[in-house]
NURO-948202 format. One line per field, with one value per residue: residue in three letters; residue number from 1; x, y, z of N, C-alpha, C, O, CB in turn. Coordinates in steps of 0.2 Angstrom, whole numbers, plus 2048, in hexadecimal, padded with zeros to 3 digits. Glycine has a CB too. Example, Ala and Ser with C-alpha at 12.3 -4.5 7.8 and 13.67 -1.06 7.14 Angstrom:
// residues 2
r	(ALA:SER)
k	(1:2)
nxx	(842:840)
nyy	(7E4:7F5)
nzz	(827:823)
caxx	(83E:844)
cayy	(7EA:7FB)
cazz	(827:824)
cxx	(842:840)
cyy	(7F0:800)
czz	(827:827)
oxx	(847:843)
oyy	(7EF:806)
ozz	(82A:828)
cbxx	(839:846)
cbyy	(7EA:7FD)
cbzz	(82D:81D)
This chain:
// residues 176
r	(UNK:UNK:UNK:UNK:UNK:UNK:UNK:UNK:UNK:UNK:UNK:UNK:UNK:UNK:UNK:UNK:UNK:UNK:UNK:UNK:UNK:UNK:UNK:UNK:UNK:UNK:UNK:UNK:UNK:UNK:UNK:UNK:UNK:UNK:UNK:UNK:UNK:UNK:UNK:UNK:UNK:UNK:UNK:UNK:UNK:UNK:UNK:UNK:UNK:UNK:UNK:UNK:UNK:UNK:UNK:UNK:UNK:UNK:UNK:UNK:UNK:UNK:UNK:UNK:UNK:UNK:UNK:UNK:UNK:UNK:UNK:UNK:UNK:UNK:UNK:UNK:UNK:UNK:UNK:UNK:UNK:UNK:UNK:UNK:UNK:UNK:UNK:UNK:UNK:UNK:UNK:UNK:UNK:UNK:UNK:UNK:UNK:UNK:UNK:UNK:UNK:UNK:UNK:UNK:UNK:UNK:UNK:UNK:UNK:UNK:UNK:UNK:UNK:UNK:UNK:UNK:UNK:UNK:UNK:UNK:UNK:UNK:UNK:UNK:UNK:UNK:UNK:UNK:UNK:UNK:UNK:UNK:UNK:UNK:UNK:UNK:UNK:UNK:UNK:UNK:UNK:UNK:UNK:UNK:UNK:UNK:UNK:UNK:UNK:UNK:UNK:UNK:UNK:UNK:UNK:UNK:UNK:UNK:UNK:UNK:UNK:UNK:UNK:UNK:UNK:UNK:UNK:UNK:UNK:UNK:UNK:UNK:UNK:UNK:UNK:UNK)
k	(1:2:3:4:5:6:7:8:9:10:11:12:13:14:15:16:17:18:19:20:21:22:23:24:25:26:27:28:29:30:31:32:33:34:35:36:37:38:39:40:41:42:43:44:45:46:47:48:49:50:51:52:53:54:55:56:57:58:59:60:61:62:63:64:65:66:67:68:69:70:71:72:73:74:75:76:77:78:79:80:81:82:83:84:85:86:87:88:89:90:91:92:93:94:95:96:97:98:99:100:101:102:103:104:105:106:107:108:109:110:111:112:113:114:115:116:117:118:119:120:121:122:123:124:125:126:127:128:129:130:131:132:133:134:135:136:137:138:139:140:141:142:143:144:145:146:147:148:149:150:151:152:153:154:155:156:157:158:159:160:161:162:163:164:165:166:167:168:169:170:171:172:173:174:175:176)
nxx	(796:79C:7A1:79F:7AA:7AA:7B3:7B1:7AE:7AF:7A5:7AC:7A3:79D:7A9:7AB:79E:7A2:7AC:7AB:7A1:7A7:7AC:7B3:7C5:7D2:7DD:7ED:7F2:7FE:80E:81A:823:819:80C:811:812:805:7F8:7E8:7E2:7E2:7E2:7EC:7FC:7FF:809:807:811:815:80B:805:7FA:7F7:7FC:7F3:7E9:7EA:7E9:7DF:7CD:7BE:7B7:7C1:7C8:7D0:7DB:7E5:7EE:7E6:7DC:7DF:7EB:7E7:7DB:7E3:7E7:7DC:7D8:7E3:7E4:7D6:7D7:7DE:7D6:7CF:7C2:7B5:7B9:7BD:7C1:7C5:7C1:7C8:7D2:7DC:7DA:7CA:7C6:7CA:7C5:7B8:7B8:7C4:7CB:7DC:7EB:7FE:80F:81A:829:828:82E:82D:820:822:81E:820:830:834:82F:837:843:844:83F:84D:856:854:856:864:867:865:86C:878:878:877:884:88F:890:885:881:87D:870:867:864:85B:850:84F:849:83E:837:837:82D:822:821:81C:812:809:809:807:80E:81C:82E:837:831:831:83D:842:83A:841:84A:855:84F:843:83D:83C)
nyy	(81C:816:81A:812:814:810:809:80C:804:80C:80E:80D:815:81C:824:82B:833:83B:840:848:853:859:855:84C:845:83C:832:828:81C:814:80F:81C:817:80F:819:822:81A:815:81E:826:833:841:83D:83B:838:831:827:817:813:81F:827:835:839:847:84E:84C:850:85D:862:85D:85E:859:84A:83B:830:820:817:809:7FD:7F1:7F4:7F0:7F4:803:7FF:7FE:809:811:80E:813:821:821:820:829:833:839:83A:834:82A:822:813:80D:7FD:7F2:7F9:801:7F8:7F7:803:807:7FC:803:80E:818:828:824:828:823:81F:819:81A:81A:811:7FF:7F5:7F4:7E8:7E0:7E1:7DF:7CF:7CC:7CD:7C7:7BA:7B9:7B9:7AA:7A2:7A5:79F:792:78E:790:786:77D:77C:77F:77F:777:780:78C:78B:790:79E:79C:795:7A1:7AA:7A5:7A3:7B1:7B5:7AD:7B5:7C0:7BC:7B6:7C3:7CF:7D9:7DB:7DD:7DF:7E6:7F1:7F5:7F5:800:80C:80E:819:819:816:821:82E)
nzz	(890:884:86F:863:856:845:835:825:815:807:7F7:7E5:7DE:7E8:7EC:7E0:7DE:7EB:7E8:7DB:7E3:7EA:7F7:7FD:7FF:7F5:7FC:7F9:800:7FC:7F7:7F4:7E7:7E2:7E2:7D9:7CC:7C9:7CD:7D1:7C9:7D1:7DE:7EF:7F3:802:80B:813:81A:821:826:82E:835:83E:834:82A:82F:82E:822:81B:819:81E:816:815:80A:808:800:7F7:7F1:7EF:7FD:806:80E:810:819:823:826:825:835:83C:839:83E:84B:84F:852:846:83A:82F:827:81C:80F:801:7FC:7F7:7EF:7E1:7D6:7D8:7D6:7C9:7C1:7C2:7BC:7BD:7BB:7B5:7BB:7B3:7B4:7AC:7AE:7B9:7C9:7CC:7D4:7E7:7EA:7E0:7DF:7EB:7E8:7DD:7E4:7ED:7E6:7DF:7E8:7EE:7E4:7E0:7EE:7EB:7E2:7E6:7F2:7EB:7E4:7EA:7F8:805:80E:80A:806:814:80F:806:80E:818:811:80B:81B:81B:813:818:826:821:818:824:82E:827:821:81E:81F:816:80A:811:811:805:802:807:7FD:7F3:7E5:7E7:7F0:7E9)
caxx	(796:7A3:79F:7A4:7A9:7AD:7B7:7AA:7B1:7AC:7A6:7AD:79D:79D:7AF:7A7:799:7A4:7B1:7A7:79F:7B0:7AC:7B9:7CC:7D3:7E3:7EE:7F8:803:814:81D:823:812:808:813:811:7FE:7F3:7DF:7DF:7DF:7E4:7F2:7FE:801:80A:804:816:816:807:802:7F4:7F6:7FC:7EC:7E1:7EA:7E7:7D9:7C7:7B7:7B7:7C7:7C7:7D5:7DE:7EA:7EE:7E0:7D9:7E0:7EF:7DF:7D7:7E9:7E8:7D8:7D8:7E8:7E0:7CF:7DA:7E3:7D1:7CC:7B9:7B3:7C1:7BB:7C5:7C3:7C1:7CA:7D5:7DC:7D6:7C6:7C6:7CE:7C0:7B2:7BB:7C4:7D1:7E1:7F2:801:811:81D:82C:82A:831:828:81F:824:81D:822:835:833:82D:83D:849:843:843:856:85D:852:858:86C:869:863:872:880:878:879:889:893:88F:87C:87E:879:866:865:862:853:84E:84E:845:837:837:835:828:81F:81F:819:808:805:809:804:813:823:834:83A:82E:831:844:843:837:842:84F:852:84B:839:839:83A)
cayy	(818:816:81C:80E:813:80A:80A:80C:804:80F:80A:813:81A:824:829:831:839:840:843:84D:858:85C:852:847:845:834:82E:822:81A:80E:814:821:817:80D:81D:824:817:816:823:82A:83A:846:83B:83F:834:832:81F:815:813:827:829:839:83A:84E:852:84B:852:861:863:858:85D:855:842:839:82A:81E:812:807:7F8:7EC:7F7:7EB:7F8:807:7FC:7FE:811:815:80F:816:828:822:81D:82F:837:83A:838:835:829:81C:811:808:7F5:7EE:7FF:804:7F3:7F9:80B:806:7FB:809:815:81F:829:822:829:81D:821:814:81C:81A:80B:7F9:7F5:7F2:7E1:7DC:7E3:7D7:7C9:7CC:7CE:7BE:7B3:7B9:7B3:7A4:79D:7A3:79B:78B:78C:791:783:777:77C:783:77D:777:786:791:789:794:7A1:79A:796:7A7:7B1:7A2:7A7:7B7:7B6:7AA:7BA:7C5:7BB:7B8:7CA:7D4:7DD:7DA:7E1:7DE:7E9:7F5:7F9:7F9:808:80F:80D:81D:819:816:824:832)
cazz	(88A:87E:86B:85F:84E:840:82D:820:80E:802:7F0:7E1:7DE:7EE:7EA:7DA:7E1:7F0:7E5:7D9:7E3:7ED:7FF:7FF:7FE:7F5:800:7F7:807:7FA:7FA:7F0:7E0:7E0:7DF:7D2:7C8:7C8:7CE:7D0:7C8:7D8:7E6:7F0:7F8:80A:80A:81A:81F:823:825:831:839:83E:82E:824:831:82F:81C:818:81C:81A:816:813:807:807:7FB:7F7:7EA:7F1:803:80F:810:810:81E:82A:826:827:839:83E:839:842:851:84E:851:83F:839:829:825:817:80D:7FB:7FA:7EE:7ED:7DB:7D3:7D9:7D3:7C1:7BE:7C1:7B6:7C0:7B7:7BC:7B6:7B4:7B2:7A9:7B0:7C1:7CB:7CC:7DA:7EC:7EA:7DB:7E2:7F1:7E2:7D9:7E8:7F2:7DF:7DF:7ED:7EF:7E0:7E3:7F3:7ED:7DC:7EA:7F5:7E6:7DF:7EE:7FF:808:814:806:807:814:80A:802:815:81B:80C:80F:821:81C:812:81E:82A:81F:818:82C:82F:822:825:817:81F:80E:806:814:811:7FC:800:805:7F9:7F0:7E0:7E8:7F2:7E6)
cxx	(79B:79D:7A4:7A5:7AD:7AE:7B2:7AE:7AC:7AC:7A9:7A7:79C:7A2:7AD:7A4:79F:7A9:7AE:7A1:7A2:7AE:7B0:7C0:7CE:7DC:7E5:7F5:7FD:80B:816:81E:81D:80E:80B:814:809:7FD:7EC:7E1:7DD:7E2:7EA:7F4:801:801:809:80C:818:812:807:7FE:7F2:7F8:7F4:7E8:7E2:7E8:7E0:7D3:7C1:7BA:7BD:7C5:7CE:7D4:7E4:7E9:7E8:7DA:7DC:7E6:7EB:7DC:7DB:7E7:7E3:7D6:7DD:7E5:7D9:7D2:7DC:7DB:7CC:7C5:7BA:7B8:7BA:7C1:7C2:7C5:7C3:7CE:7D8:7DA:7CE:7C3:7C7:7C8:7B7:7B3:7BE:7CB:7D7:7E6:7F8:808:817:827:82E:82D:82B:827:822:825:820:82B:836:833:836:843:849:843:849:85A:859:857:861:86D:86A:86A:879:87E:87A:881:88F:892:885:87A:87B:871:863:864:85B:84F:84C:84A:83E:835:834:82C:821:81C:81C:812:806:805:806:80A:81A:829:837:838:830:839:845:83E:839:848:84F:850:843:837:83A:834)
cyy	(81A:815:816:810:810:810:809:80B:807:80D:80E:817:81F:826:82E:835:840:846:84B:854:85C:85A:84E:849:83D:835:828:821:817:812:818:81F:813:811:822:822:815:81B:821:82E:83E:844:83C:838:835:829:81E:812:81A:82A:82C:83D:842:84F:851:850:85C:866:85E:85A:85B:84C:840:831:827:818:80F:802:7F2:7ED:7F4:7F1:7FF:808:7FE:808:815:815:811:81F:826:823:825:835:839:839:83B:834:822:81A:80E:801:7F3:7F4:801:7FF:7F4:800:80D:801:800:810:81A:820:828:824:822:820:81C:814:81B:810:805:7FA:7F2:7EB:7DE:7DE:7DC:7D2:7C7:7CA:7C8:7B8:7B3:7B6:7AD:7A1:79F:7A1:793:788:78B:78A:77D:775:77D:77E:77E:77C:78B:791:78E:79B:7A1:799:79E:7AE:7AD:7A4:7AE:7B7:7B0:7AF:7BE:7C3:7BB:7BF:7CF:7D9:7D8:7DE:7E1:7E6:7F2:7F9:7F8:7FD:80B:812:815:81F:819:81D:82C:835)
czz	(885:877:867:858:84C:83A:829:819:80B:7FA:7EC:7DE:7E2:7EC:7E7:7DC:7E7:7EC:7DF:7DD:7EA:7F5:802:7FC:7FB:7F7:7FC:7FC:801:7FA:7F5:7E7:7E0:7DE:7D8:7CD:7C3:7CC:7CE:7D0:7CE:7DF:7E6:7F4:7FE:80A:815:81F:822:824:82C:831:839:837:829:827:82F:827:81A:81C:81C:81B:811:811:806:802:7FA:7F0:7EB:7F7:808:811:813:815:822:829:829:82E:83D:83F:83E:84A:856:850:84B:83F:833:824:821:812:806:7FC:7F4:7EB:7E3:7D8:7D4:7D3:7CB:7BF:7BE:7BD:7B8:7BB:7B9:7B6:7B8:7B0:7B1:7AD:7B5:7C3:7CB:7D4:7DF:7ED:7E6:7DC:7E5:7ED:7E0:7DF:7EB:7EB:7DF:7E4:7EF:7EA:7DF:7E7:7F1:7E4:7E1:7EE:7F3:7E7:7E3:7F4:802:80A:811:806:80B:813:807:80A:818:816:80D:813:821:818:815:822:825:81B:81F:82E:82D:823:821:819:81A:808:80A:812:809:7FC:802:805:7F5:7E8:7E2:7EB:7EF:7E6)
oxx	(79C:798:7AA:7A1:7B2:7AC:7AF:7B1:7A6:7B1:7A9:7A7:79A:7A1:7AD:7A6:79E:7A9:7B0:79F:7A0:7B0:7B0:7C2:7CB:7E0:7E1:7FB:802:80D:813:81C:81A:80B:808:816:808:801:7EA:7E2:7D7:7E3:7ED:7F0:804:7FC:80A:80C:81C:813:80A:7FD:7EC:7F3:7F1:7E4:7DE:7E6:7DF:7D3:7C2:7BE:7BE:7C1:7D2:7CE:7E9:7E5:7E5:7D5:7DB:7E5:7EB:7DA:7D8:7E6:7E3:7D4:7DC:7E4:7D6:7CF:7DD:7DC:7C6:7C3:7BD:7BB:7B5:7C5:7BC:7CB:7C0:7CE:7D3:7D7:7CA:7BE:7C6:7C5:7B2:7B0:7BC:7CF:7D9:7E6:7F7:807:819:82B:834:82D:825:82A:826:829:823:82E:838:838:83A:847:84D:846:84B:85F:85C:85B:864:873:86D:86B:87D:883:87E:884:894:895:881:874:878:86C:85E:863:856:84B:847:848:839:830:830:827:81B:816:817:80D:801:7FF:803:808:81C:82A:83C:83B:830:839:84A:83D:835:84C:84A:84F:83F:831:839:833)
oyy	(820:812:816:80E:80E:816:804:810:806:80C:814:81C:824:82A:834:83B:846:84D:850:859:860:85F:84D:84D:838:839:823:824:81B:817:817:822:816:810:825:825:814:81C:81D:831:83E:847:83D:835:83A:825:821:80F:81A:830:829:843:844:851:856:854:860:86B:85F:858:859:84A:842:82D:82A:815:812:803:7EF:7EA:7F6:7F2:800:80D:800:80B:819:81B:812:822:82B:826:827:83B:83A:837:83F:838:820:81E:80E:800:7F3:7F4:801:802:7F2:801:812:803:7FF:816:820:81C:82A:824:81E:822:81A:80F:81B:80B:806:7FE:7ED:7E8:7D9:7DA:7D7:7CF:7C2:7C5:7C3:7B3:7AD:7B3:7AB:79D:79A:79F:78F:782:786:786:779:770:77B:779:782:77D:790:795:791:79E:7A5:79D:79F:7B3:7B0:7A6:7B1:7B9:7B1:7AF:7C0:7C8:7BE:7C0:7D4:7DD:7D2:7E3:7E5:7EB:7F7:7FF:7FA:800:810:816:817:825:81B:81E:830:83A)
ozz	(883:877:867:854:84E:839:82B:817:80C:7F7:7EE:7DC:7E1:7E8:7E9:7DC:7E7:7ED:7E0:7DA:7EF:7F9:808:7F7:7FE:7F4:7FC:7FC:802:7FD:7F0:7E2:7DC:7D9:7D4:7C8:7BD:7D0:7CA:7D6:7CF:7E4:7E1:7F7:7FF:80A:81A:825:827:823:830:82E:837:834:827:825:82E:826:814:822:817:81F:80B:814:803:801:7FD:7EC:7E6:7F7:80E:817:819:818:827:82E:82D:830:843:844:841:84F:85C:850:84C:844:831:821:824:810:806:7FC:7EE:7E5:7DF:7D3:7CF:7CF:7C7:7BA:7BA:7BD:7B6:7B9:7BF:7B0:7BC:7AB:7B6:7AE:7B7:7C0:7C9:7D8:7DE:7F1:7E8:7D7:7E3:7EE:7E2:7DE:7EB:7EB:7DF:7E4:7F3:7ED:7DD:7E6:7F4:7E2:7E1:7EF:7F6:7E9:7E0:7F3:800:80A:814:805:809:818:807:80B:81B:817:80E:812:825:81A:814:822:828:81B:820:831:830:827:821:815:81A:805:806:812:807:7F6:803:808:7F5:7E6:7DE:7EB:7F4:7E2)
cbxx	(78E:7AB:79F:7A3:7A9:7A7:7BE:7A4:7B3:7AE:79F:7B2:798:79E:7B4:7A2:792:7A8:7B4:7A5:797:7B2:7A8:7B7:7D0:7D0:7E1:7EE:7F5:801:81B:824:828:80F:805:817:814:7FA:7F3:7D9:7D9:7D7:7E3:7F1:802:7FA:816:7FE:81D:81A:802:805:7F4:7F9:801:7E7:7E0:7F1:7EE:7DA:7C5:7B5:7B0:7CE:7C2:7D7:7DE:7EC:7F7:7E3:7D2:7E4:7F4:7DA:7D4:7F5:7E9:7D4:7D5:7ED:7DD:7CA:7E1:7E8:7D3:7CF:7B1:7B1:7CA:7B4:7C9:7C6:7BB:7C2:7DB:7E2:7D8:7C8:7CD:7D8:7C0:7AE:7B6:7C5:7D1:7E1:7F6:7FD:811:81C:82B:822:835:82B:81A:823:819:81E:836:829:826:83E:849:838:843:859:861:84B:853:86F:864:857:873:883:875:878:889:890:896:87A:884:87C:863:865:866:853:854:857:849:835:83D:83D:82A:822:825:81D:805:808:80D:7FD:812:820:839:835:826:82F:84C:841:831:83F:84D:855:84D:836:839:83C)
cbyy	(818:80C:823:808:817:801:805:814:7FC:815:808:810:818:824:827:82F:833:83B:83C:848:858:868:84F:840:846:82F:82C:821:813:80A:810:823:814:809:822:827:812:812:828:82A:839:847:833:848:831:837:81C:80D:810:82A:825:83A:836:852:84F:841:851:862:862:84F:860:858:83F:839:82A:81E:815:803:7F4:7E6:7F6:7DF:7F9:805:7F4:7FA:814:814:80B:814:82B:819:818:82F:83C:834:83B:83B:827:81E:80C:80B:7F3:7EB:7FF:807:7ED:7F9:80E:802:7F5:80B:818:81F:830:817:832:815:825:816:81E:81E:80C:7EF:7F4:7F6:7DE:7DD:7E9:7D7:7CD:7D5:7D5:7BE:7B5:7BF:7B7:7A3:79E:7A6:79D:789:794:79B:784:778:781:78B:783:773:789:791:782:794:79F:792:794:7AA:7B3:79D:7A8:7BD:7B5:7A7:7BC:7C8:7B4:7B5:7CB:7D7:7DC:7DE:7E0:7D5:7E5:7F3:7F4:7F3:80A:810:807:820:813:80E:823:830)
cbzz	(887:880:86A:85F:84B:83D:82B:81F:80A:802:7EC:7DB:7DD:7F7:7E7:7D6:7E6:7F5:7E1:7D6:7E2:7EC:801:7FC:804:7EB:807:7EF:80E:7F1:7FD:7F3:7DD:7E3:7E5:7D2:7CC:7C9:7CB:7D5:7C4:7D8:7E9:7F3:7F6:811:805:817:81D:820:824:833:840:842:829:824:83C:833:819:819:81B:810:813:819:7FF:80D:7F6:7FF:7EA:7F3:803:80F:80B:80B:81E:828:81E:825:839:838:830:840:850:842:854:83A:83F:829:82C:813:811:7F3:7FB:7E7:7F2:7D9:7D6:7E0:7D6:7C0:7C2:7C8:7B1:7C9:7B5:7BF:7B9:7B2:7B3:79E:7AF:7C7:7D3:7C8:7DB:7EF:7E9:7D3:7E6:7F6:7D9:7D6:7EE:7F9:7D7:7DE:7F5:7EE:7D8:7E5:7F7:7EC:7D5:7F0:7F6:7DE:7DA:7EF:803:80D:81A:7FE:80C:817:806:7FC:818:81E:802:80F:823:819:80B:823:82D:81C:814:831:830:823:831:80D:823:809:805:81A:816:7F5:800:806:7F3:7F2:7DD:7EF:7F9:7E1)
């Protein structure tokens, strides 16, 4: 008989409790400049593009709580580590929006880069709209342009999966 286990979202109230009487770890998968940009007080980053599995296990005891900017990144991680053998892998629903509404101390530092999304946001506005000026102004074949960054972003709401986002992290401004 095969043992099935499952991903357990954890509320920010268990965090607390866990957190407070030292049973847990908080994991924030998001990537390098997003967690140095915000924080939870104490969590430690391990981004979900480099995430290894022996390393956590090899440092991390007890119950791992994972995070991200919403969970749905949190949700890929935690089962990666579950897959990885792990136990006693939970994630936060609704990750640091979550966590910042039940008062969790969150550092933030003004300094660091913007996020990887809002990069992606920026980078794919700019050349759409050079595409669709050079296409005007210049020649039609520049449309594709604006073509191929909708494309891309097509692929990446069906995928969940942004190669855009994946090669500006890592830029060496993000991965300081």
């Amino acid at each position: 008989m095969t043992m099935v286990r499952t991903i357990n979202a954890a509320t920010p109230d268990e965090l607390r409790a866990w957190m407070n009487d030292d049973s847990a770890v908080l994991i924030d998968v998001r990537e390098t400049g997003e967690f140095r940009g915000e924080r939870v007080r104490g969590s430690i980053s391990h981004p979900l593009s480099v995430l290894d599995a022996a390393k956590i296990s090899e440092t991390h005891m007890g119950r791992i709580v994972l995070t991200c900017a919403s969970g749905a990144r949190a949700r890929k991680a935690a089962q990666v580590l579950m897959n990885a053998g792990l136990n006693q892998i939970s994630y936060i629903d609704g990750g640091l929006d979550a966590l910042k509404r039940a008062a969790f101390d969150v550092v933030t530092d003004k300094n660091a880069p913007i996020s990887i999304m809002r990069q992606v946001q920026i980078t794919v506005g700019v050349l759409s709209l050079l595409g669709a000026i050079l296409g005007y102004a210049i020649h039609p074949g520049f449309y594709a342009i604006c073509a191929f960054t909708g494309a891309g972003l097509l692929f990446a709401g069906l995928s969940g999966t942004c190669m855009m986002a994946t090669m500006l992290a890592r830029l060496p401004y993000n991965r300081r």
